[in-house]
N, CA and C atoms of all chains as a GROMACS GRO file, in nm:
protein
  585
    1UNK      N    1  15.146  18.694  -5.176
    1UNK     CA    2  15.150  18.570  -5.254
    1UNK      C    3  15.088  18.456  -5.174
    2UNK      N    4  15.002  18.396  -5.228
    2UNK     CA    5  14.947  18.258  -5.200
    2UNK      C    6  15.043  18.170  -5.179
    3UNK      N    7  15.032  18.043  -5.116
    3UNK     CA    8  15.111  17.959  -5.076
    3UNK      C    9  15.152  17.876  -5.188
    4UNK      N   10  15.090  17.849  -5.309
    4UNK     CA   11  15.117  17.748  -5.386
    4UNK      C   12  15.199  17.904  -5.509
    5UNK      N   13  15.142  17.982  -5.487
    5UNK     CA   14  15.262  18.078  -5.584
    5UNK      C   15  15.415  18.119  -5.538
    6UNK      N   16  15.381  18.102  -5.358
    6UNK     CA   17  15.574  18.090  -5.330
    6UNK      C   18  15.643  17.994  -5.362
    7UNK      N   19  15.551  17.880  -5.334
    7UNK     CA   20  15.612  17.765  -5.332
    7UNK      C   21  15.662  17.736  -5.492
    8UNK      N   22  15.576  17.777  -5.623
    8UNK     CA   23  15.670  17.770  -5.775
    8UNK      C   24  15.738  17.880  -5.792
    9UNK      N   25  15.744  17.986  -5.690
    9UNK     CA   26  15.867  18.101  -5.701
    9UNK      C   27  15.968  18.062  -5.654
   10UNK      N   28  16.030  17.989  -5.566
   10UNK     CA   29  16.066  17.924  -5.468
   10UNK      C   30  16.157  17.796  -5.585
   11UNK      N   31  16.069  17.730  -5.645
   11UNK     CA   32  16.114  17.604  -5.687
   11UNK      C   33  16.215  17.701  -5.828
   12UNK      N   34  16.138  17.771  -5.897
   12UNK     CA   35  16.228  17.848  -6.018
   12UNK      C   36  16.336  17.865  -5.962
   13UNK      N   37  16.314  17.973  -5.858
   13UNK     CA   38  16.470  18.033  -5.824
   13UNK      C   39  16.552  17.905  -5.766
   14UNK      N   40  16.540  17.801  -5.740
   14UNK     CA   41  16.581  17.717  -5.743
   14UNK      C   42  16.692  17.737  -5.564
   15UNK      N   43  16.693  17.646  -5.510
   15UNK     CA   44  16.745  17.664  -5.351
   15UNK      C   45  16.851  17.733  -5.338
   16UNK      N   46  16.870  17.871  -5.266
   16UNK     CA   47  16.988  17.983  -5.199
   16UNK      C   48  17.088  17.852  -5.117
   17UNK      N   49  17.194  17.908  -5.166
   17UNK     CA   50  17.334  17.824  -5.063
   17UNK      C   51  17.331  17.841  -4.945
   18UNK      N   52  17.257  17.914  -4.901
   18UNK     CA   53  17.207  17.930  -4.697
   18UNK      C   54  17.111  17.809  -4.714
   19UNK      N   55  17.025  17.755  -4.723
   19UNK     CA   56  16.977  17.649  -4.726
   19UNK      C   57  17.006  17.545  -4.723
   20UNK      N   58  17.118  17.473  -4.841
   20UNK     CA   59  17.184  17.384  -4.819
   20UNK      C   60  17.296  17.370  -4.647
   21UNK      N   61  17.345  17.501  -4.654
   21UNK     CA   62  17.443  17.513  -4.504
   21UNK      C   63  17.311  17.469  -4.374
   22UNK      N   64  17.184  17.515  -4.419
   22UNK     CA   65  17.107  17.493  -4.303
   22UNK      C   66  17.041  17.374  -4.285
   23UNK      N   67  16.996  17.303  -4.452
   23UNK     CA   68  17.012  17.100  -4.430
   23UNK      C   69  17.123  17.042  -4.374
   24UNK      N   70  17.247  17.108  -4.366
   24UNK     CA   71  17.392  17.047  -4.349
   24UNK      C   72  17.408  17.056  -4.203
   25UNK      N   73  17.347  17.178  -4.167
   25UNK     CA   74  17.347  17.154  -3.969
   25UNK      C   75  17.255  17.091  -3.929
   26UNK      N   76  17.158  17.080  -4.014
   26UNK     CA   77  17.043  17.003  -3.976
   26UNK      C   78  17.069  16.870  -3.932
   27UNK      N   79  17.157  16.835  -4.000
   27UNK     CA   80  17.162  16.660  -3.990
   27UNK      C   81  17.276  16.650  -3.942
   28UNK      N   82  17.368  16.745  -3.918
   28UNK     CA   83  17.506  16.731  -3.811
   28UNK      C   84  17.428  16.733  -3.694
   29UNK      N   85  17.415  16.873  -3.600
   29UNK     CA   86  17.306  16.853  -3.490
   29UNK      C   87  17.204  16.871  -3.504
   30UNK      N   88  17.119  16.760  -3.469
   30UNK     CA   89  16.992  16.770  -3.483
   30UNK      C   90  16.912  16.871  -3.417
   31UNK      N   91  16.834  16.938  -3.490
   31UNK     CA   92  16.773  17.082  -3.404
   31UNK      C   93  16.864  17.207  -3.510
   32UNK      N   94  16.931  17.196  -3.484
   32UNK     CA   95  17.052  17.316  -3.529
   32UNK      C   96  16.974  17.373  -3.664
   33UNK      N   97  16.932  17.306  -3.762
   33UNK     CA   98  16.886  17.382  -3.887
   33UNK      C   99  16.765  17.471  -3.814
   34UNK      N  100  16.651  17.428  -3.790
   34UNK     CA  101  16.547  17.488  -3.706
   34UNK      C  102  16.581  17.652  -3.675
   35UNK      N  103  16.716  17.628  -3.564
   35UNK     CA  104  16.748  17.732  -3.505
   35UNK      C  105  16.792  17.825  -3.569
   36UNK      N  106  16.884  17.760  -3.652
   36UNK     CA  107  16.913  17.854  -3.766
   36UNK      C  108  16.779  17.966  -3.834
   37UNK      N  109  16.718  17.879  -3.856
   37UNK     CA  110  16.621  17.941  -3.941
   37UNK      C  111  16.481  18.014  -3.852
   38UNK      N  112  16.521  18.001  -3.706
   38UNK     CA  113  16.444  18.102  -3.588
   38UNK      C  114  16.332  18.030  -3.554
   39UNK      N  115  16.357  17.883  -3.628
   39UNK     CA  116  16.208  17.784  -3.530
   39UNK      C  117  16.218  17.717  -3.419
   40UNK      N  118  16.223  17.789  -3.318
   40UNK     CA  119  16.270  17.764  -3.214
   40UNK      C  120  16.175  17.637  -3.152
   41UNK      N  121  16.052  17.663  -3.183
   41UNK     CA  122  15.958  17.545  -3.112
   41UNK      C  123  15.994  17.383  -3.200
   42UNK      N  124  15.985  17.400  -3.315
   42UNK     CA  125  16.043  17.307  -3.395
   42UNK      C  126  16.163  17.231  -3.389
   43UNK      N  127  16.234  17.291  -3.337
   43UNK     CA  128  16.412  17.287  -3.271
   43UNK      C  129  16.386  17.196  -3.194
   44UNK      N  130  16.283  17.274  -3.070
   44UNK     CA  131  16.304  17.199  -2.917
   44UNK      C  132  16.220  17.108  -2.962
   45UNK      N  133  16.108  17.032  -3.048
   45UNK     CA  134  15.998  16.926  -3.094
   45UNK      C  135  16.129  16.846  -3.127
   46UNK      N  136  16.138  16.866  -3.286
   46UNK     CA  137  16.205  16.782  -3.347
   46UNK      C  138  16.326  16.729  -3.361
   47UNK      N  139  16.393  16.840  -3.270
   47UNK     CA  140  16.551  16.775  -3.280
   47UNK      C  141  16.543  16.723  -3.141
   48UNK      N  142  16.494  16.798  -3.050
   48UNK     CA  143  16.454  16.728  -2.865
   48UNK      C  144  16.415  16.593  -2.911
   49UNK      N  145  16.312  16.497  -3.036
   49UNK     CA  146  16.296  16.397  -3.044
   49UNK      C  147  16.396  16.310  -3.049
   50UNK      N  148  16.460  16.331  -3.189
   50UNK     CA  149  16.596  16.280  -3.218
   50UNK      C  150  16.723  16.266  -3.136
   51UNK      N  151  16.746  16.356  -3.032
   51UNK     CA  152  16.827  16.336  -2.908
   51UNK      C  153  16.754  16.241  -2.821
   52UNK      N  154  16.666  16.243  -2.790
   52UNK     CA  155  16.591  16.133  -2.692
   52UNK      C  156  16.564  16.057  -2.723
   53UNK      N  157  16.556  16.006  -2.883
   53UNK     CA  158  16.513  15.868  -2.934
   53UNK      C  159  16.688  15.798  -2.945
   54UNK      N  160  16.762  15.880  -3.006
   54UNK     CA  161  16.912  15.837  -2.977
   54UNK      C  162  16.950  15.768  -2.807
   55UNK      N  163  16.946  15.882  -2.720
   55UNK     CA  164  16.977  15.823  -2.601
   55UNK      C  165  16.915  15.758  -2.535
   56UNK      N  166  16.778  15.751  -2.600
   56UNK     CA  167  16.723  15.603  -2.539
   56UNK      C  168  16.764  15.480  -2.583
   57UNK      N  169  16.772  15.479  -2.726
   57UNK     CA  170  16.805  15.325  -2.792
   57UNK      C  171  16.930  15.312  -2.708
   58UNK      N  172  17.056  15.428  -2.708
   58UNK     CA  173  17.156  15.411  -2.602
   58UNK      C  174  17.177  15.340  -2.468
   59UNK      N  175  17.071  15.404  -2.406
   59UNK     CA  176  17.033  15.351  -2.268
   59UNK      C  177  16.968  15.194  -2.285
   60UNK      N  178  16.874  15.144  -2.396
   60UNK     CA  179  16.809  15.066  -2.362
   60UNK      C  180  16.934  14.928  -2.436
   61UNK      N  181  17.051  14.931  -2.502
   61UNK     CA  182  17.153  14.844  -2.535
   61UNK      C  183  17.162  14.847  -2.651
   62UNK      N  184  17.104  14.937  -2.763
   62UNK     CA  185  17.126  14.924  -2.911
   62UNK      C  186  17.231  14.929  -2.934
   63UNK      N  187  17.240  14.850  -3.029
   63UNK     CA  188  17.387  14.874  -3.159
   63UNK      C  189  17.367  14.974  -3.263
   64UNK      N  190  17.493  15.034  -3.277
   64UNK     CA  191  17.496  15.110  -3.448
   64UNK      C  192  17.568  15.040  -3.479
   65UNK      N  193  17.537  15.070  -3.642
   65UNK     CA  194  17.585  14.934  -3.746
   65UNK      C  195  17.712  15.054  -3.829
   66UNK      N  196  17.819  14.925  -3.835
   66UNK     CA  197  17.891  14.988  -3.940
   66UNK      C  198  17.940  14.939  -4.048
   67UNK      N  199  17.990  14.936  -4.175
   67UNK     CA  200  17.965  14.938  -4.295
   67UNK      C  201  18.092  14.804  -4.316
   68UNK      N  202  18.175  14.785  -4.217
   68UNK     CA  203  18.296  14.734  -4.157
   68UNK      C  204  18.249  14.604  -4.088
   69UNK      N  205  18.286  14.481  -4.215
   69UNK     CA  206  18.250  14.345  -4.117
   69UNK      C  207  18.295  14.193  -4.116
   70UNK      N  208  18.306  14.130  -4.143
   70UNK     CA  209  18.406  14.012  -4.124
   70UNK      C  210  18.422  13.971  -4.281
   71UNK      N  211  18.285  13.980  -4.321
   71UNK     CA  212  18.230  13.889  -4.441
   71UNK      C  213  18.170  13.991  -4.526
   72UNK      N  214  18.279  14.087  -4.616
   72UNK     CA  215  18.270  14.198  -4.662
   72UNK      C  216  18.109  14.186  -4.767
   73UNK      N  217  18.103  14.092  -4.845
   73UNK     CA  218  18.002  14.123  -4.961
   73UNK      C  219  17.844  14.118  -4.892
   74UNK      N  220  17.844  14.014  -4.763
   74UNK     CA  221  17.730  13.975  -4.739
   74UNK      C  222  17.705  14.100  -4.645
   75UNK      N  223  17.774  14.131  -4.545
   75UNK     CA  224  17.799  14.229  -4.443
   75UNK      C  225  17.782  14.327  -4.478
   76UNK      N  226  17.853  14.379  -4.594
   76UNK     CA  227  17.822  14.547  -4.656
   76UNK      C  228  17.627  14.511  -4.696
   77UNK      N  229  17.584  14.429  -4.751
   77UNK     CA  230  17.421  14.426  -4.789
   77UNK      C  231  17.357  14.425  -4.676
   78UNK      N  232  17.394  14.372  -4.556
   78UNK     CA  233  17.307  14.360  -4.475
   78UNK      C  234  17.322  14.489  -4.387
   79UNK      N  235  17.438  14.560  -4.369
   79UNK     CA  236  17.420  14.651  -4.303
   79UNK      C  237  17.441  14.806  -4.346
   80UNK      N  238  17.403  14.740  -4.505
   80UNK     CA  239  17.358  14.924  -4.566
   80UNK      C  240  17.265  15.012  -4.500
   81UNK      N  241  17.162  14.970  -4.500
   81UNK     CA  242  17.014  15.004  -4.458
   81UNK      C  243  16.964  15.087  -4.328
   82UNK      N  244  17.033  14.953  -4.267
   82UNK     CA  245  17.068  15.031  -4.125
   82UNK      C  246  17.138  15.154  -4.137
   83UNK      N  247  17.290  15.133  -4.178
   83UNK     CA  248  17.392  15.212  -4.119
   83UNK      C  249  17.353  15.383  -4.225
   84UNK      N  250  17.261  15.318  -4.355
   84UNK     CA  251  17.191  15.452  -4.371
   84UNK      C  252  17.082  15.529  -4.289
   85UNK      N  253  17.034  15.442  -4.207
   85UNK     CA  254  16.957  15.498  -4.094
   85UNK      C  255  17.003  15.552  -3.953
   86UNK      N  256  17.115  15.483  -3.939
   86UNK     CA  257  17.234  15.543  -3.798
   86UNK      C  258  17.304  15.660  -3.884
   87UNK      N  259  17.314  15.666  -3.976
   87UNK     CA  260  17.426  15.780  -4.029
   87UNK      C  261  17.331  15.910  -4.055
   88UNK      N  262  17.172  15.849  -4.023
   88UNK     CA  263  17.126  16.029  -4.020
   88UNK      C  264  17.101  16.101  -3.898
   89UNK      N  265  17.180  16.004  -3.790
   89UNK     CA  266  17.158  16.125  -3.652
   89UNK      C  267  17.276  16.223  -3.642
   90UNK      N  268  17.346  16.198  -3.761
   90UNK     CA  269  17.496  16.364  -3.772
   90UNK      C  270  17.597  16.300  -3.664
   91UNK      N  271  17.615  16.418  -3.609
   91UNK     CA  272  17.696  16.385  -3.530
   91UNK      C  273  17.700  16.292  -3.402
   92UNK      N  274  17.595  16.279  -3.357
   92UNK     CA  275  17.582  16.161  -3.267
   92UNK      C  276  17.628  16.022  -3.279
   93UNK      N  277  17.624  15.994  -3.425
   93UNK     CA  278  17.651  15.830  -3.527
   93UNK      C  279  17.793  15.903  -3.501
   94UNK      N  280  17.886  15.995  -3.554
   94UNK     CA  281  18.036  16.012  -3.539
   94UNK      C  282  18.070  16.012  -3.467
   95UNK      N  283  18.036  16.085  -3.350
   95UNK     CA  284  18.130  16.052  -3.226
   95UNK      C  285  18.107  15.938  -3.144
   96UNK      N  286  18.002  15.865  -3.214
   96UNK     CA  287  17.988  15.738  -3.147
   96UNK      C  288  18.107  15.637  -3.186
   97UNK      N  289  18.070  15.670  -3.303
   97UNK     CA  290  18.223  15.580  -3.420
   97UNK      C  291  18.337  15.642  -3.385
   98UNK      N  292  18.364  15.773  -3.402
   98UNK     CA  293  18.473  15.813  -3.326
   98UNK      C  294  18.542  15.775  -3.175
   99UNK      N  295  18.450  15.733  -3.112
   99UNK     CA  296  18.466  15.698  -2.956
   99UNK      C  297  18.423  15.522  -2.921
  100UNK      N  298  18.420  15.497  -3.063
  100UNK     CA  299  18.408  15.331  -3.066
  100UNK      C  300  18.323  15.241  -2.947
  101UNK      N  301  18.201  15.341  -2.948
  101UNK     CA  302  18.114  15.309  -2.852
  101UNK      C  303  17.950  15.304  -2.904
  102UNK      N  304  17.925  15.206  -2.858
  102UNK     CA  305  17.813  15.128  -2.920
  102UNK      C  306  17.779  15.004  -3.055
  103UNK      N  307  17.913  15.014  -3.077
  103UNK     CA  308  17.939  14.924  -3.198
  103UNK      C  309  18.005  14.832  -3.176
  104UNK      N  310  18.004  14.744  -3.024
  104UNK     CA  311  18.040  14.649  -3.029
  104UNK      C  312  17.991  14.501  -3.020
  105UNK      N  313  18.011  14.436  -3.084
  105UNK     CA  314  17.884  14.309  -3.088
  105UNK      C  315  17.894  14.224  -2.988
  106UNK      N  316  17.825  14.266  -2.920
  106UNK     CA  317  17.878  14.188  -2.749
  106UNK      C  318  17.734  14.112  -2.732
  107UNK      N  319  17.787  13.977  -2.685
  107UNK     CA  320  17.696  13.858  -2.672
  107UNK      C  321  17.557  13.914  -2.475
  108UNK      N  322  17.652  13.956  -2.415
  108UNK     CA  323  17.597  14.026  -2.349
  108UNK      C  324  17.440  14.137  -2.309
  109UNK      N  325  17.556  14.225  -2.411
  109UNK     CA  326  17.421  14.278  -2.462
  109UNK      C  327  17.324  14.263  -2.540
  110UNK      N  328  17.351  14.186  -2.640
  110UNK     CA  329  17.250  14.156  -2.691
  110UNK      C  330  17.116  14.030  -2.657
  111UNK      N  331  17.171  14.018  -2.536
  111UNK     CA  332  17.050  13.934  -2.433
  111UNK      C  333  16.958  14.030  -2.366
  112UNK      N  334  17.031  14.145  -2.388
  112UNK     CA  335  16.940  14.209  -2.268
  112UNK      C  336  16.765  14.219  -2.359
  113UNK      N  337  16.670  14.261  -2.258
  113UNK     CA  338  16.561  14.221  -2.309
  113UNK      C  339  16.536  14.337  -2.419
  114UNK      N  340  16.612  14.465  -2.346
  114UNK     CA  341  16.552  14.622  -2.452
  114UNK      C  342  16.697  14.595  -2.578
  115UNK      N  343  16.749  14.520  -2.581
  115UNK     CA  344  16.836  14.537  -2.691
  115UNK      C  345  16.783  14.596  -2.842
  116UNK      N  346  16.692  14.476  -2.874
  116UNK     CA  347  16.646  14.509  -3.033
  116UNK      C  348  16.494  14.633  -3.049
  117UNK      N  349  16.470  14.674  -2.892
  117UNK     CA  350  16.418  14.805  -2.891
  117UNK      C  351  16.535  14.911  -2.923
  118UNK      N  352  16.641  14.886  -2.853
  118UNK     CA  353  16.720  14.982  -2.879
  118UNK      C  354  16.762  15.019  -3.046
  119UNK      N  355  16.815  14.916  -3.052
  119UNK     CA  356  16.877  14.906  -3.173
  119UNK      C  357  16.752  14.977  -3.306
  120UNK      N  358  16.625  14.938  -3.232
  120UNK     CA  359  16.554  15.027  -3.375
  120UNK      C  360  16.526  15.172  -3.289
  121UNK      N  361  16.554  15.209  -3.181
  121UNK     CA  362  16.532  15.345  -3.180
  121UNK      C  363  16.659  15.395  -3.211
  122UNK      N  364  16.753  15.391  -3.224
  122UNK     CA  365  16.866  15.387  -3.300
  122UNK      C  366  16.872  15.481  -3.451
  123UNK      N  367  16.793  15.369  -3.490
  123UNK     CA  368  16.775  15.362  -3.645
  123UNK      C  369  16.686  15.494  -3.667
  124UNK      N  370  16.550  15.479  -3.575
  124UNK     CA  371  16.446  15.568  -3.565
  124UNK      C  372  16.501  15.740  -3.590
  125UNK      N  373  16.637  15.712  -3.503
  125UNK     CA  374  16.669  15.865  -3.493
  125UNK      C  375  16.753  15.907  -3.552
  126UNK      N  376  16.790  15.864  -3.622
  126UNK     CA  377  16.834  15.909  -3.765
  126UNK      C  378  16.781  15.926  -3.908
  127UNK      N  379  16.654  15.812  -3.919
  127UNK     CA  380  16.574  15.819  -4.014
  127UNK      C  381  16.444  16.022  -3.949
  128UNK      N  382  16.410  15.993  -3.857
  128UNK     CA  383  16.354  16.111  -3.794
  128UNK      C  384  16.455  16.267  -3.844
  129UNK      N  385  16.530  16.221  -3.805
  129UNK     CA  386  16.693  16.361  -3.827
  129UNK      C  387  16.695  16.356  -3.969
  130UNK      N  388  16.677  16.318  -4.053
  130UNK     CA  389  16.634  16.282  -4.246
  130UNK      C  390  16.509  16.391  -4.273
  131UNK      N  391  16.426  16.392  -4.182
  131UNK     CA  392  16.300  16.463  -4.205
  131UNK      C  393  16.307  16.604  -4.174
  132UNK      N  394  16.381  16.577  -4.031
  132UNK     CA  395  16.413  16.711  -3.961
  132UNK      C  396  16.497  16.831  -4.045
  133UNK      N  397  16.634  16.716  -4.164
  133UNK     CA  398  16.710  16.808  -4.249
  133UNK      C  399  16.603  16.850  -4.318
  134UNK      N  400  16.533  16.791  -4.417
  134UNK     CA  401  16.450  16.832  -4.521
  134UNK      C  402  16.326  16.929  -4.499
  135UNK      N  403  16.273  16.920  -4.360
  135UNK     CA  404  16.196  17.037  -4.325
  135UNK      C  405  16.272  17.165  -4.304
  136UNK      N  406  16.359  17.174  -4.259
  136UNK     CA  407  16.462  17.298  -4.203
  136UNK      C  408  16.527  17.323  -4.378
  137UNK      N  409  16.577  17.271  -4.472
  137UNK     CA  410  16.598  17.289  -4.624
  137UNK      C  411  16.475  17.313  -4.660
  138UNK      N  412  16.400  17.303  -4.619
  138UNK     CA  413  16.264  17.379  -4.709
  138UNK      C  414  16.222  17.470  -4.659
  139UNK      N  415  16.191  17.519  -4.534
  139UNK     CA  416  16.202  17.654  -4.472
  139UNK      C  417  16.299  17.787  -4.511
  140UNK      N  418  16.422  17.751  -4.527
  140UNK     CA  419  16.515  17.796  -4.571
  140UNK      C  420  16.518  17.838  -4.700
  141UNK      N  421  16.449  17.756  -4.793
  141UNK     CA  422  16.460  17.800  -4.915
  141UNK      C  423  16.319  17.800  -4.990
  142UNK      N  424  16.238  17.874  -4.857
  142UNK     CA  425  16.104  17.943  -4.869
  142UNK      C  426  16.005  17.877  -4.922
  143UNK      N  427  16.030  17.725  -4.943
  143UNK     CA  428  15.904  17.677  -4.998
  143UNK      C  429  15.810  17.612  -4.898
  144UNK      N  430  15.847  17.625  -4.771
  144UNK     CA  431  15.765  17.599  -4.636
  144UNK      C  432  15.777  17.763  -4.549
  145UNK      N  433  15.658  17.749  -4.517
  145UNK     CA  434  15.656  17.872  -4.382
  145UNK      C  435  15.684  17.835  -4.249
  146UNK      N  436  15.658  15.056  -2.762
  146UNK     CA  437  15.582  15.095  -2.892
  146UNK      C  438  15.570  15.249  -2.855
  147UNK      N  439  15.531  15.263  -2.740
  147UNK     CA  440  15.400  15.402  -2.705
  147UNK      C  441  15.556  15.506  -2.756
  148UNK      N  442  15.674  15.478  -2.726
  148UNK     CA  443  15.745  15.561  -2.688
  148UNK      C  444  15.813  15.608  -2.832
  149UNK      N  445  15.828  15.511  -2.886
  149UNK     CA  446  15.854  15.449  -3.055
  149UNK      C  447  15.735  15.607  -3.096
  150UNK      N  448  15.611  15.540  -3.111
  150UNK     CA  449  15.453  15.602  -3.185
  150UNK      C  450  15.472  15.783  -3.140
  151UNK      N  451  15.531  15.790  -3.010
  151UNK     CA  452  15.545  15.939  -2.991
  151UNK      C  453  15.624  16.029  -3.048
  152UNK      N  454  15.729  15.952  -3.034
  152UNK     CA  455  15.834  16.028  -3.106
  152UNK      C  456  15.812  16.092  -3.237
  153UNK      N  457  15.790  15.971  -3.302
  153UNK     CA  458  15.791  15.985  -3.445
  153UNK      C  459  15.704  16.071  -3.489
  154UNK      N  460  15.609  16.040  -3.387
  154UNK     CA  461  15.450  16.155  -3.444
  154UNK      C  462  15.449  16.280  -3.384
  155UNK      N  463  15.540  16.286  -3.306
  155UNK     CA  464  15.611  16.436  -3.282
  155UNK      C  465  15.667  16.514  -3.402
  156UNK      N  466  15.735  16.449  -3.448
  156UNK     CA  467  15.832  16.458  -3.585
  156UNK      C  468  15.755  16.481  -3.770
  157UNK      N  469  15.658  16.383  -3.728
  157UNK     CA  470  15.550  16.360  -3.806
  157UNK      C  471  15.482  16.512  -3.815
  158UNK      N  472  15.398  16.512  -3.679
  158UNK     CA  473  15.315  16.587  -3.658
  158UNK      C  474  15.376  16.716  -3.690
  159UNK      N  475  15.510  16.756  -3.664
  159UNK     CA  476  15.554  16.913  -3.679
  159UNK      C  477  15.578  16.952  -3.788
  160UNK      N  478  15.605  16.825  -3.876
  160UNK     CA  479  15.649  16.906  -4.014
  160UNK      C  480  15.512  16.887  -4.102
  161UNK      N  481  15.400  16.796  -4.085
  161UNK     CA  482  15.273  16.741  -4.208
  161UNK      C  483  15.235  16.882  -4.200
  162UNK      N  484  15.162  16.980  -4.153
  162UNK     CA  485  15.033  17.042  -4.153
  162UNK      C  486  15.090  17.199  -4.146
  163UNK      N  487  15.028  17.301  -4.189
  163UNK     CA  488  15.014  17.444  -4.203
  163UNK      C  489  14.960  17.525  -4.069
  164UNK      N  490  14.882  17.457  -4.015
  164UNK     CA  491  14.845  17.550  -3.880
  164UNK      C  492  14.864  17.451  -3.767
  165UNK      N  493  14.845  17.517  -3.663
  165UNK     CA  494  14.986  17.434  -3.458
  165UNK      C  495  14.790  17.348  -3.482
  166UNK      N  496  14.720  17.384  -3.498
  166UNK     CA  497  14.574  17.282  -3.463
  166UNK      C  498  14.570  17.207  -3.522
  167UNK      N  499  14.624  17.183  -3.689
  167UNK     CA  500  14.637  17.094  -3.791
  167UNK      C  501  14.756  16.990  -3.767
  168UNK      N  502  14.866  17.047  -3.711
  168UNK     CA  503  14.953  17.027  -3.651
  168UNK      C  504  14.922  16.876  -3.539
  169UNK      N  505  14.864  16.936  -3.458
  169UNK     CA  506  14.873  16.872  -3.317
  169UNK      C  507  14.745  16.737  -3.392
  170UNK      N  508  14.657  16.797  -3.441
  170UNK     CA  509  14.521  16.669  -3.434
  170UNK      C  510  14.612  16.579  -3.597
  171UNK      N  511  14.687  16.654  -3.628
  171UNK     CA  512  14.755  16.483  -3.743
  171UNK      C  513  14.863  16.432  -3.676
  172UNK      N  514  14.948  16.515  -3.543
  172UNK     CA  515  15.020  16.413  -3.478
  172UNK      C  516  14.943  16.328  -3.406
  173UNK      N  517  14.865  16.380  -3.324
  173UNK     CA  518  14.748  16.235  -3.235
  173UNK      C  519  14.709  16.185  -3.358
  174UNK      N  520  14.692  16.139  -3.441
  174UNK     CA  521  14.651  16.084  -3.568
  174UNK      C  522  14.715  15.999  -3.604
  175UNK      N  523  14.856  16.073  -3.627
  175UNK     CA  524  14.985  15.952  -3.651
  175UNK      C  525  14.976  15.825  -3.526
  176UNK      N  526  15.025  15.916  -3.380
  176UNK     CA  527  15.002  15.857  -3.289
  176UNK      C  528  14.961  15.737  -3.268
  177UNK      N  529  14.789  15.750  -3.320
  177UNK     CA  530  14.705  15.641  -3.254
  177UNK      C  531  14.724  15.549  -3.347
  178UNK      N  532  14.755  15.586  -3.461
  178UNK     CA  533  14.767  15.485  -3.613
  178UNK      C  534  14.894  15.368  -3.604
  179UNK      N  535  14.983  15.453  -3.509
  179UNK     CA  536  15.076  15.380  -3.528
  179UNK      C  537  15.105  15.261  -3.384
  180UNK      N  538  15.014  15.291  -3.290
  180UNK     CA  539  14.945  15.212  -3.214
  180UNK      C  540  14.897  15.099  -3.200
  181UNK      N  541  14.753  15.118  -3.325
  181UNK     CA  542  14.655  15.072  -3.299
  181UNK      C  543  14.722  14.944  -3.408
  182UNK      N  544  14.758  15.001  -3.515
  182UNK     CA  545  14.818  14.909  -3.575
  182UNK      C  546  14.961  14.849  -3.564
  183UNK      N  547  15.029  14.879  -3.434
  183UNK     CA  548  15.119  14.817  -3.412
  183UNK      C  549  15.050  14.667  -3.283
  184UNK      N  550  14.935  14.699  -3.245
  184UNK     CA  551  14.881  14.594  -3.162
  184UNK      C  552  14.799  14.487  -3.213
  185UNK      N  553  14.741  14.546  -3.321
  185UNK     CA  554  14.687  14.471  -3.434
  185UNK      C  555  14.806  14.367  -3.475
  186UNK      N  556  14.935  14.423  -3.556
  186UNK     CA  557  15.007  14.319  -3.559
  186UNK      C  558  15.084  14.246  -3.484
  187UNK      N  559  15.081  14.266  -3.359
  187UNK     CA  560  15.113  14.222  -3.254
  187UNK      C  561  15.048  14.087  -3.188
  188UNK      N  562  14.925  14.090  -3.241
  188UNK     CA  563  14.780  13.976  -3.228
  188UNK      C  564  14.792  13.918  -3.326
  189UNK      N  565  14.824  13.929  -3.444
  189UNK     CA  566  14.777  13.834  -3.596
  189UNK      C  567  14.988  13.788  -3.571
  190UNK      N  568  15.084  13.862  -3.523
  190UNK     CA  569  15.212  13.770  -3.530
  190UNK      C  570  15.161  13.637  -3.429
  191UNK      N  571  15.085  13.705  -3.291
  191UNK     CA  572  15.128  13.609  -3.206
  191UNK      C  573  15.012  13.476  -3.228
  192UNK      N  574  14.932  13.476  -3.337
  192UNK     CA  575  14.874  13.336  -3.335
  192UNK      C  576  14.973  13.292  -3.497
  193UNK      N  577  15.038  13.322  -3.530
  193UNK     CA  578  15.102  13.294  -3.648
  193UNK      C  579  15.231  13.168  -3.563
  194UNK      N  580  15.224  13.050  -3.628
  194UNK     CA  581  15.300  12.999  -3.499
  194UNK      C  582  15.445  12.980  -3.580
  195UNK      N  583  15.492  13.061  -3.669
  195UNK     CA  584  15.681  12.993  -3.701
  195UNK      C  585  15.740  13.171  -3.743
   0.00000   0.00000   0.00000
């Protein structure tokens, strides 16, 4: 089969429930769908990005944003966007929130000079880990090789 | 930026293309794009004066 005839065999049969489980690790640990699905070089590329773009914004003073803020109506709008972009590095955004680290709005840090580098590689690596699920869900459910 | 432009076009680059050669020459692609035009606006912010 040609590539554009798997790919509408593929779309009929419509996505196997191993697929979805393998978008679902995808975006818990990043890399993890990949592996699942035996792309090992892809794994160590794309999820190796997303760990290093995370622990850099880390290292360099970023904030993650949370949905939780003084001034509920204005606060929830302003930090949808973001916190939809921190909430696609999986588990890294939870145990950050879980361990109430990095989410604190400290006058401090946010002088430092790499702060608002951080804060968008942050963002970066979770929006990146978004791509990473959806390539590893499409591998999985054969409409990518 | 450089570190920003890599990443992404790592990410970019692995999932756009069908073959590791198609692969690699649309991540340097992304790469330089996201570069060239991040210095570009980097020059037209910094004579923009507010």
């Amino acid at each position: 089969m040609v590539k554009t005839e798997r790919m509408v065999a593929a779309r009929s049969d419509g996505a196997p429930g191993r697929a979805w489980l393998v978008g679902l690790a995808a975006w818990f640990i990043p890399g993890l769908g990949h592996l699942m699905v035996s792309r090992w070089g892809r794994a160590l590329l794309m999820g190796g990005a997303v760990w290093l773009c995370f622990f850099l914004g880390m290292a360099m003073g970023g904030r993650l944003n949370a949905l939780a803020s003084t001034d509920p109506w204005s606060g929830f709008l302003v930090s949808l966007f973001p916190v939809i972009g921190n909430f696609g590095a999986g588990a890294l955004y939870i145990v950050s929130w879980l361990l109430d680290y990095g989410f604190a709005e400290d006058v401090e840090q946010a002088a430092r000079v790499t702060f608002e580098y951080g804060y968008i590689f942050l963002i970066l690596a979770g929006l990146l880990n978004y791509l990473n699920m959806l390539d590893a869900f499409d591998i999985a459910a054969g409409r990518k090789s | 930026m450089m570190l920003f432009a890599a990443l992404a076009s790592i990410v970019l680059g692995a999932m756009g293309k069908d073959t590791n050669r198609e692969r690699l020459l649309y991540g340097a692609w992304v790469f330089a794009e996201f570069v060239v035009i991040g210095l570009v606006l980097g020059w037209v912010l910094y004579f923009i004066p507010w």
